[in-house]
VEXMIVO-654112 format. One record per residue (C-alpha): x, y, z; residue number from 1; residue in one letter. Coordinates in nm, 3 decimals. Layout:
        u        v        w  sefi  fike
        X        Y        Z   NUM     A
...
END
This chain:
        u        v        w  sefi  fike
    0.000    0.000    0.000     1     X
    0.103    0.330   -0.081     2     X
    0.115    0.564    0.205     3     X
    0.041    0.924    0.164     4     X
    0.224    1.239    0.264     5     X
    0.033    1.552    0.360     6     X
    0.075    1.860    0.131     7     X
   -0.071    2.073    0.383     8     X
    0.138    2.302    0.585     9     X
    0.258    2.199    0.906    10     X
    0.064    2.506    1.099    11     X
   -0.264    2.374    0.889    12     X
   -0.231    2.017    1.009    13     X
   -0.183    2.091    1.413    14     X
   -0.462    2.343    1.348    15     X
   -0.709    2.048    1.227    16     X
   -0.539    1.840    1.516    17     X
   -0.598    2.046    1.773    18     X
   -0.928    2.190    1.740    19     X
   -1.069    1.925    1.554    20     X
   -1.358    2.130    1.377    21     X
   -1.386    2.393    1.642    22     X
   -1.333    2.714    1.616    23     X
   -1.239    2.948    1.869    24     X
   -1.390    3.305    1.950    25     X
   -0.994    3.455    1.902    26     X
   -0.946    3.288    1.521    27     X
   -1.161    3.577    1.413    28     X
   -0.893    3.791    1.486    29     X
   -0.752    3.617    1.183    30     X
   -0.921    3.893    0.944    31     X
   -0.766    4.144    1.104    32     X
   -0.441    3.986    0.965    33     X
   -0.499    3.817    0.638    34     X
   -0.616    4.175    0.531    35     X
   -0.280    4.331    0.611    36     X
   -0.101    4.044    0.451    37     X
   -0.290    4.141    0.140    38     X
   -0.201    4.479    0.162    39     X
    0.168    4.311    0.212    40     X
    0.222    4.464    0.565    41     X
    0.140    4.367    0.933    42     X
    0.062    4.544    1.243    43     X
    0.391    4.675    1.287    44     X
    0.363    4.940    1.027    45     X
   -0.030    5.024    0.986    46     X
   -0.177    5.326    1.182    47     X
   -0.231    5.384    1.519    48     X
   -0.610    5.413    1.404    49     X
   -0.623    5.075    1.297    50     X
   -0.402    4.940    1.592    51     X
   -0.670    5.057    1.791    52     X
   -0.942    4.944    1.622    53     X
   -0.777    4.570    1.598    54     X
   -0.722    4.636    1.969    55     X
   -1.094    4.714    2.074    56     X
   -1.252    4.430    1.860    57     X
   -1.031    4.214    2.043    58     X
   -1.121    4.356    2.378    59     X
   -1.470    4.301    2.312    60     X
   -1.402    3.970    2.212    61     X
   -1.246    3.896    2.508    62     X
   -1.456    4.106    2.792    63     X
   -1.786    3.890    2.611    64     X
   -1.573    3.551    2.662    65     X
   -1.461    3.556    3.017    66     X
   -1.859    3.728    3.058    67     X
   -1.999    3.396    2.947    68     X
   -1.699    3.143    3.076    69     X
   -1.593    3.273    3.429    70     X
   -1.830    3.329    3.742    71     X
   -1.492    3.579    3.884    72     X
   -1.480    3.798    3.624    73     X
   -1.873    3.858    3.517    74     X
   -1.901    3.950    3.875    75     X
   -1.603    4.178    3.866    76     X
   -1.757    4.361    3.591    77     X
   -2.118    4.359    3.707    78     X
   -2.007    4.517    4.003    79     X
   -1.797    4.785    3.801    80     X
   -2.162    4.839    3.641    81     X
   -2.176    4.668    3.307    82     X
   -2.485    4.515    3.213    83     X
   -2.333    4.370    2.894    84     X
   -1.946    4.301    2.822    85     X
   -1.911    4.572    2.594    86     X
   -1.701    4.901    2.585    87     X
   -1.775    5.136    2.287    88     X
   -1.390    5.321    2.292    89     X
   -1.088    5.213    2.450    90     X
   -1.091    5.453    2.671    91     X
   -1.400    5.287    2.841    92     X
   -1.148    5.048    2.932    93     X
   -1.061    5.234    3.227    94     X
   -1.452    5.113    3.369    95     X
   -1.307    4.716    3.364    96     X
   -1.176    4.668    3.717    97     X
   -0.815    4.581    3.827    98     X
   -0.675    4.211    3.806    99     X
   -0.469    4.177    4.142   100     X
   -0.195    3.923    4.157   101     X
   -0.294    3.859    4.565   102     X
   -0.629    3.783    4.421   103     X
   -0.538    3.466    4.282   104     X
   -0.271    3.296    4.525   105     X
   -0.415    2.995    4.606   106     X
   -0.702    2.910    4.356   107     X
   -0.572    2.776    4.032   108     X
   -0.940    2.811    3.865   109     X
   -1.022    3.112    3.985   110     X
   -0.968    3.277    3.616   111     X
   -1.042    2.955    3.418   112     X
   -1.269    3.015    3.090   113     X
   -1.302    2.660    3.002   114     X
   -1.342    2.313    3.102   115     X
   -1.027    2.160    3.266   116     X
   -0.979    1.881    3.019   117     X
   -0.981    2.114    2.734   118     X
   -0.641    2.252    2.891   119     X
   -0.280    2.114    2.728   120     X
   -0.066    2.225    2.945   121     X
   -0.009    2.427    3.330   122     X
    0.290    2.676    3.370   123     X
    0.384    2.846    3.723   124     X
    0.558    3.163    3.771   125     X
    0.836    3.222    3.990   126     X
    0.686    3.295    4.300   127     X
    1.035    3.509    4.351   128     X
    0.831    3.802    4.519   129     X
    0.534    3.543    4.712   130     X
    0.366    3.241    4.606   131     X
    0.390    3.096    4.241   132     X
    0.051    3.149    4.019   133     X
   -0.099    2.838    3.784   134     X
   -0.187    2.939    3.453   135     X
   -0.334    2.689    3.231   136     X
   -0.298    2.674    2.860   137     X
   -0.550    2.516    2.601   138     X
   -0.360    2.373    2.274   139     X
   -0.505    2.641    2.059   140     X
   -0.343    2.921    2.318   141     X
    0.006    2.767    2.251   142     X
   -0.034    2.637    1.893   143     X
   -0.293    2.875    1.692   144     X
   -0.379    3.150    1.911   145     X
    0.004    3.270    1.934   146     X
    0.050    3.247    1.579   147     X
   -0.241    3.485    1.444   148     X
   -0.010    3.798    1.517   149     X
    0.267    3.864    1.291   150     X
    0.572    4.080    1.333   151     X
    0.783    3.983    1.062   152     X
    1.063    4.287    1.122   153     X
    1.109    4.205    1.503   154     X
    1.107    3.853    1.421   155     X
    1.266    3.816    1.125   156     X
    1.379    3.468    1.163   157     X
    1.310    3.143    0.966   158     X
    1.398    2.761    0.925   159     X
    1.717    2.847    0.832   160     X
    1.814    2.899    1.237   161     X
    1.926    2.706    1.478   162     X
    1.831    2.829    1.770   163     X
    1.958    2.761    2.176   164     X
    1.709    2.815    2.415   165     X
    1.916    2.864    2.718   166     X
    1.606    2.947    2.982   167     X
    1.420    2.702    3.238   168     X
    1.202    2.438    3.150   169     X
    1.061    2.329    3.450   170     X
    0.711    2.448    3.500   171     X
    0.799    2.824    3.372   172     X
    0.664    2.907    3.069   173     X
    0.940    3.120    2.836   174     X
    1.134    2.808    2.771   175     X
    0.828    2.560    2.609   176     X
    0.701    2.944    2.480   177     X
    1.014    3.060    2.292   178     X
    1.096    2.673    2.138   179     X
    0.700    2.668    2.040   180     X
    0.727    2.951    1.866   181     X
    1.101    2.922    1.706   182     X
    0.962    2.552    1.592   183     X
    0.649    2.576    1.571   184     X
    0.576    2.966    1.349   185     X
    0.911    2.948    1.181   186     X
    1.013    2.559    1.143   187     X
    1.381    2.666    1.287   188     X
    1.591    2.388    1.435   189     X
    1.614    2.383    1.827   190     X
    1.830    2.363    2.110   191     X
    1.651    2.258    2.428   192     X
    1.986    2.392    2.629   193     X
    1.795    2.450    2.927   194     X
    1.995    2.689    3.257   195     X
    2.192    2.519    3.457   196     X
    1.988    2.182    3.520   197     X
    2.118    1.814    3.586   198     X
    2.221    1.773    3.156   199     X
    2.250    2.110    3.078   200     X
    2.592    2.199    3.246   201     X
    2.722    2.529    3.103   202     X
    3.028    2.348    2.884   203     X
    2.755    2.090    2.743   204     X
    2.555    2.393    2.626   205     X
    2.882    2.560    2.488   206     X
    2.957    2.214    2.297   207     X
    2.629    2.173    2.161   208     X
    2.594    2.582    2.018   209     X
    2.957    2.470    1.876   210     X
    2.847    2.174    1.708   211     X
    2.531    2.247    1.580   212     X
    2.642    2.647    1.445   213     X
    2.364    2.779    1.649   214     X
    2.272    3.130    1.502   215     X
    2.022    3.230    1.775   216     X
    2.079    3.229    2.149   217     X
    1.755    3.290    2.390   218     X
    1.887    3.322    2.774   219     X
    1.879    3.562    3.054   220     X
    2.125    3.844    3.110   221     X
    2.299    3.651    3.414   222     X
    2.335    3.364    3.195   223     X
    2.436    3.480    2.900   224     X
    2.747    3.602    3.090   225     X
    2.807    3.290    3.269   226     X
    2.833    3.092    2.918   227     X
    3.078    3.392    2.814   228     X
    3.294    3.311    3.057   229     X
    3.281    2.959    3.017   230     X
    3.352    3.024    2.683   231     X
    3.667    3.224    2.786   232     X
    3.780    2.901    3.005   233     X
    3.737    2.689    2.742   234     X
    3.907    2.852    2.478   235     X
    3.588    2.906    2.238   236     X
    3.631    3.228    2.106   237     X
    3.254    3.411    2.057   238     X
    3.267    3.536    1.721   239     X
    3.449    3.235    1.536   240     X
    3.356    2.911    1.669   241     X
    3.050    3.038    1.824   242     X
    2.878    3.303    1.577   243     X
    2.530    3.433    1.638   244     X
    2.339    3.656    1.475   245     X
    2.183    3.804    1.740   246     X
    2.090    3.741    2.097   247     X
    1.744    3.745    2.280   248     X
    1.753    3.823    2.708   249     X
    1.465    3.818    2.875   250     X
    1.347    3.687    3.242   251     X
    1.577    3.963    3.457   252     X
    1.592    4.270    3.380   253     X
    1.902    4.463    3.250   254     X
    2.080    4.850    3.204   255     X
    2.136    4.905    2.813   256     X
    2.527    4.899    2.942   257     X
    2.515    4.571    3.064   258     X
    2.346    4.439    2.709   259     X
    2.626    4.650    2.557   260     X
    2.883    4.443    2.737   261     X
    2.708    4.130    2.627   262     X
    2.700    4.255    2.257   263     X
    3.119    4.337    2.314   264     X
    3.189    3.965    2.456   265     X
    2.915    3.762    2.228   266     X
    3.026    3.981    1.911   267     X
    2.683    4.008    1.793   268     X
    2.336    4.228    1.866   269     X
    2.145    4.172    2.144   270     X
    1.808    4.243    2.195   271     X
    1.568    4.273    2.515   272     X
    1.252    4.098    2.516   273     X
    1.010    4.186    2.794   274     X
    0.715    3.915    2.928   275     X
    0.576    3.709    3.196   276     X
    0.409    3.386    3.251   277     X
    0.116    3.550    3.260   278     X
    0.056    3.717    2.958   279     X
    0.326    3.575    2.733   280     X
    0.570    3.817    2.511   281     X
    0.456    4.171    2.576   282     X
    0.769    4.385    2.395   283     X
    1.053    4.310    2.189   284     X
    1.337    4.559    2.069   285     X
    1.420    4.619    1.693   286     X
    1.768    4.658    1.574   287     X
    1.746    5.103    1.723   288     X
    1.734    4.989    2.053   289     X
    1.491    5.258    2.120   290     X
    1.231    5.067    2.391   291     X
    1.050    4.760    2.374   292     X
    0.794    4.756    2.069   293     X
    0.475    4.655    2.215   294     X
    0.308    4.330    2.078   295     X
    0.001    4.515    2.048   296     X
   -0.140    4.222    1.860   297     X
   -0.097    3.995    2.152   298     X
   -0.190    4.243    2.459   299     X
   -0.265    4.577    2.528   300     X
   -0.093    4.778    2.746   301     X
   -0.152    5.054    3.024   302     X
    0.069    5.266    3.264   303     X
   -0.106    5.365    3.543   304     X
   -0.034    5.600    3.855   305     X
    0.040    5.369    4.135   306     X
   -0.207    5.540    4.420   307     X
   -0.462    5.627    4.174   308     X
   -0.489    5.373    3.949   309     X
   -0.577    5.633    3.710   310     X
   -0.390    5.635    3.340   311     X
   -0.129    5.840    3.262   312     X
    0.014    6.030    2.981   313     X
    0.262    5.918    2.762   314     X
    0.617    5.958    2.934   315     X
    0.507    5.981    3.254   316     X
    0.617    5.698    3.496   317     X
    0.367    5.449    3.625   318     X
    0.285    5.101    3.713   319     X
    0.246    4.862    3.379   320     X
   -0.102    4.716    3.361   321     X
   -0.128    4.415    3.099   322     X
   -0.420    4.238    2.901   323     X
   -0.402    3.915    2.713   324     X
   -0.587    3.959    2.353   325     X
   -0.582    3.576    2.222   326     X
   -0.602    3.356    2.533   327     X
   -0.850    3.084    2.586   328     X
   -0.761    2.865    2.870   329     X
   -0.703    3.171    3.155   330     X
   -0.735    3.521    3.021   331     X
   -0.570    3.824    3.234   332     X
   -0.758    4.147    3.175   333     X
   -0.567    4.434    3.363   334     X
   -0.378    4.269    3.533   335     X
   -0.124    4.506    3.767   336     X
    0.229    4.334    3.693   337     X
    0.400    4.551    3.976   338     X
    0.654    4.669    3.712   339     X
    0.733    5.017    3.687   340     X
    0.829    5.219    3.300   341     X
    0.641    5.462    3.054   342     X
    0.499    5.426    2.749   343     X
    0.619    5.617    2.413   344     X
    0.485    5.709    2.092   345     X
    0.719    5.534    1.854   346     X
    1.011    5.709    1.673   347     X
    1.163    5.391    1.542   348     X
    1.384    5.454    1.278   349     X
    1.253    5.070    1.086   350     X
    0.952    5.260    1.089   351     X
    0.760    5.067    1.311   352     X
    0.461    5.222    1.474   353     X
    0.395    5.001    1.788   354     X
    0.443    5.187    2.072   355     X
    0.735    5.187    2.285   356     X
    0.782    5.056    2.659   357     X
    1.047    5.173    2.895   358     X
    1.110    4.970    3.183   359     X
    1.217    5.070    3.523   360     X
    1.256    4.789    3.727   361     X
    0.977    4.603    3.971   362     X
    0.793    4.860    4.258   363     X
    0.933    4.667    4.572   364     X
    1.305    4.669    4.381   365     X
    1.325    5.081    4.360   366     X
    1.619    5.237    4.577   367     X
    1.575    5.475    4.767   368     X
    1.877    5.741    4.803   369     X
    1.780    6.047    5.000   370     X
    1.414    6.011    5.050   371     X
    1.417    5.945    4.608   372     X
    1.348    5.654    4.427   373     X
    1.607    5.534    4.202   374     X
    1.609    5.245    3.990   375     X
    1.836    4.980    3.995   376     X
    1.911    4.942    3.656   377     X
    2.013    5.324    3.590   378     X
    2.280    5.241    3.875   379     X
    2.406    4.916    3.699   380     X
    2.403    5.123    3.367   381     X
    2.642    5.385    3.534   382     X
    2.848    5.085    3.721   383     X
    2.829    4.904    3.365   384     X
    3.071    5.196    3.232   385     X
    3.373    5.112    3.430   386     X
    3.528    4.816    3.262   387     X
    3.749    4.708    3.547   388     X
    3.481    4.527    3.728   389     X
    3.270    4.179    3.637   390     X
    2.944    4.186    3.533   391     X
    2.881    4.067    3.859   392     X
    2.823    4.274    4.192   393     X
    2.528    4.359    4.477   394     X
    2.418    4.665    4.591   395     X
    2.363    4.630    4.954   396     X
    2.143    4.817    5.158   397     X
    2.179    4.881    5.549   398     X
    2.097    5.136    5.788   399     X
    2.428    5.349    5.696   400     X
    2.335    5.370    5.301   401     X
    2.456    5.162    5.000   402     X
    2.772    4.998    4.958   403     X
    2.837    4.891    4.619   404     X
    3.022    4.533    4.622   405     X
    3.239    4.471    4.326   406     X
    3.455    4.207    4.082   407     X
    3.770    4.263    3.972   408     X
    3.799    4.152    3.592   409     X
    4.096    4.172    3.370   410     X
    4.219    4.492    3.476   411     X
    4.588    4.617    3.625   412     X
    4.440    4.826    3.893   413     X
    4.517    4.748    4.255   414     X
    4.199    4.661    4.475   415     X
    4.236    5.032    4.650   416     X
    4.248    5.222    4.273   417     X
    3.898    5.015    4.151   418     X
    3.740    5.133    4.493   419     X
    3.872    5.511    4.386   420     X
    3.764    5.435    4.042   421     X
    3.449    5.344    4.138   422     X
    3.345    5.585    4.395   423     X
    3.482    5.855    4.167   424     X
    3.262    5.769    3.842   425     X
    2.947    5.690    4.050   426     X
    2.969    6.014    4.256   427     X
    2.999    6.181    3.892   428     X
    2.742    6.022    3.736   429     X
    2.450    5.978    4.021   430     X
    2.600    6.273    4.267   431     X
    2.677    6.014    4.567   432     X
    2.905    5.904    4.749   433     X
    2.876    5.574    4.772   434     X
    3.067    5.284    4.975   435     X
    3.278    5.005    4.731   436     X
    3.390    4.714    4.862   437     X
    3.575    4.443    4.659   438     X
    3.497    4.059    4.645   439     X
    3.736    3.859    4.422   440     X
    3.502    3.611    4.345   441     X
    3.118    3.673    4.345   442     X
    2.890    3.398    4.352   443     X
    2.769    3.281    4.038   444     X
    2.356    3.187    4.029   445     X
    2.154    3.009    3.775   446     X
    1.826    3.122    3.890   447     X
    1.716    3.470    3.827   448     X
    1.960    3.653    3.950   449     X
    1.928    3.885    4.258   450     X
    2.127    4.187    4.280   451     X
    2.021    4.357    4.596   452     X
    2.088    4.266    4.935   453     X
    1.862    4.448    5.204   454     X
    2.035    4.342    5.532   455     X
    1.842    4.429    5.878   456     X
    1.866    4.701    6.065   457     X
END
C-alpha cells in the first residue's frame, strides 16, 4: 500500500489536530491579519487608528468571553456596572476593574474560561516576590492562538536557524514558549539547552551551540554572561567558533550597558525581550534599541499611577497594567504586573509604529537614596561603564546607606584604585558618594539573578 504524505502546511495540520472542527472566538482575529497580509504589511507598520481598532474588537471579544466562561470575572464587571461586556472606545477600558496578583494565590481556577480537560498544558511563575501562580494553557493558546499575530521585522527569523534556548524548563513558561514559537511559526531547528539543570551543564551547552552552528541564542542576562565566561575558560572564542546573529535576554531585567557588554563579549546584537508567565511576550526591541515595541497584537498595554490607578500620559512613569488579547484557557484582563516604565509614541527609525515601553525595574526593587526613588538598573548602567569590574556585583542596603560590592575583571588596577575608580565615576554620574567594597570572586547563580541585598537594621 502506498502511504500518503500531507501537502498541507505543518501550521494547517496541528490546526485540524488540535481543534478538531472547532473554532475558537480569538481565530476571528484572523481577518484582522490576512487583510494586512494582502495589503503586504502587518501590524507593525499600519496606523495607530487601525491598531486601535484591531485592539478594541479584540477587547470586546475577550470582555464577552470571560462574561460567558468565568463566574470571577462577570461579577467583577457587574459590580464595576456593566450590564453587557461591551465598551464602545478604549478609553472605556478604564470602567473594567483591576486584576490583582494577591487575588489569585491559592485558587488555580479562579480565572479559568473553560473546562479543565480542554487545557494542554499548566505553567507556574516564579513565586520570587510570594507564592507561584498556575496558569493553564489550552492547545489552541500555545499552537494557533500565538501564531495569528505577525511581526515579521522584530522577528525576522526562519527555518534556516538554529536556535539555543538557554532558559528554564521546569514548569515556567518562556522556555516551552520561545521553542513553540522558534519551531512551531518558523520551522527553525532547536536547542533545548535549558539553565543550569542536571544535563544542561554550562560546557555541554557551549559544545552543543559549537556543534550544531547555532545562530540564535535565547537566555537571561545573568546567563548569557556565565556561558561567556565559560567560553573564555574553554578557549571558544565568541565570534568564530560560536557566531550568532543576534541574541534574545529576557526573564531579569538589565541597564542598556550591561546588554552592551554582552553585545562586546558575544560579538553580535542583542536584543531585550520583555514578558511574563502570565501574559506571554509583551515587547521586543528592533535593531534602534529605542524601547520595547509593544506586541500590540498579543496584549494591550496601560501605565497607570500607582495610588490612583488612574492612566497616565505618555512619558510619565507608572505602574504597567497588561491584558491578554488571544487567550482561551485563563485570560488576564488588567492585570497590575508591579513593574514600573512609561509608554512612548514610537520614533523607530525601521519605521515601526507600535508603541514603545520603557522599563524601570519592579515597585518593591526601587532604591531609595535620600528620601528618592532610584532604579536599579540606571545604577548598573552607570556601574556598567567602568570596565574594570565583572558583570557581577550587589548593591547592599543597610541602615548606613549603600555599599556597592564589586569584581575585579581583567584589569591592572590594585583593589584600592577600583574602589577610587568606582566611587569617583558613581559620585559623577548619580552625585553620591557611595561605599565600594571588593569581592574577588562573586557567587555565580543560575536562577534569576538577585542583585540587591537588604540586610536588617
Amino acid at each position: 500500500m502506498n502511504s500518503i504524505v500531507s501537502t498541507k502546511p505543518l501550521h494547517t495540520r496541528v490546526m485540524e489536530a488540535v481543534l478538531q472542527g472547532d473554532k475558537t472566538h480569538i481565530q476571528s482575529l484572523s481577518s484582522f491579519f490576512d487583510e494586512w497580509d494582502d495589503r503586504r504589511t502587518t501590524i507593525e507598520y499600519v496606523s495607530r487608528e487601525e491598531i486601535e481598532n484591531y485592539q478594541l474588537h479584540a477587547l470586546n471579544l475577550t470582555l464577552e468571553y470571560v462574561w460567558n466562561n468565568n463566574a470571577f470575572y462577570r461579577e467583577q464587571l457587574t459590580q464595576a456596572g456593566f450590564n453587557k461586556p461591551q465598551i464602545d472606545t478604549l478609553q472605556d477600558f478604564n470602567r473594567v476593574p483591576f486584576l490583582l496578583k494577591e487575588s489569585l494565590k491559592g485558587d488555580k481556577d479562579k480565572l479559568l474560561c473553560c473546562d479543565r480537560k480542554k487545557i494542554g498544558q499548566v505553567h507556574t511563575t516564579s513565586g520570587t516576590t510570594g507564592r507561584p501562580l498556575y496558569i493553564s494553557y489550552t492547545l489552541a493558546d500555545h499552537y494557533i492562538h500565538d501564531g495569528i499575530p505577525k511581526y515579521t521585522t522584530l522577528f525576522d527569523d526562519s527555518e534556516d536557524d538554529v536556535v539555543g534556548i538557554a532558559l528554564p524548563y521546569e514548569f515556567s513558561q518562556p522556555g516551552l514558549g520561545f521553542q513553540r514559537l522558534y519551531q512551531f511559526v518558523f520551522g527553525a531547528t532547536i536547542l533545548s539547552l535549558g539553565k543550569g539543570g542536571y544535563l544542561s551543564t554550562t560546557d555541554r551547552t557551549i559544545d552543543i551551540m559549537k556543534e550544531f552552528n547555532s545562530t540564535i541564542l535565547v537566555t537571561t542576562p545573568s546567563y548569557a554572561s556565565i556561558l561567556a565566561e565559560e567560553c573564555e575558560r574553554l578557549g571558544v572564542r565568541l565570534g568564530e567558533d560560536i557566531r550568532l546573529k543576534k541574541m534574545l535576554i529576557t526573564g531579569e531585567g538589565c541597564s542598556p550597558q550591561f546588554r552592551k557588554r554582552l553585545e562586546d563579549w558575544w560579538k553580535c546584537p542583542v536584543h531585550f525581550v520583555y514578558g511574563s508567565t502570565e501574559c506571554g511576550v509583551v515587547g521586543v526591541e528592533c535593531s534602534g534599541h529605542h524601547g520595547y515595541h509593544i506586541m500590540e497584537g498579543h496584549v494591550k498595554v496601560e501605565v497607570v499611577d500607582i495610588e490612583s490607578g488612574e492612566p497616565v500620559e505618555y512619558e510619565e512613569i507608572g505602574e504597567i497594567v497588561i491584558t491578554s488579547l488571544v487567550r482561551e484557557g485563563m485570560p488576564f484582563i488588567r492585570y497590575r504586573t508591579g513593574d514600573i516604565g512609561f509608554l512612548k509614541k514610537s520614533d523607530c527609525s525601521l519605521g515601526i509604529q507600535l508603541d514603545t515601553l520603557h522599563i524601570r525595574g519592579r515597585m518593591e526593587g526601587q532604591l531609595k537614596i535620600d528620601g528618592t526613588p532610584i532604579s536599579p538598573f540606571l545604577l548598573e548602567h552607570f556601574l556598567m561603564e567602568v570596565p574594570d569590574i565583572s558583570m557581577w556585583y550587589h548593591f547592599v542596603l543597610d541602615a548606613e546607606g549603600i555599599t556597592i560590592e564589586v569584581e575585579p575583571f581583567k584589569t591592572e588596577l590594585t583593589e584600592k584604585e577600583i574602589i577610587h575608580k568606582v566611587q569617583s565615576h558613581m559620585k559623577q554620574k548619580i552625585g553620591i558618594d557611595f561605599r565600594v567594597e571588593i569581592n574577588t570572586q562573586l557567587p555565580r547563580t543560575y536562577g534569576k539573578v538577585n542583585r540587591i541585598i537588604r540586610k536588617q537594621d
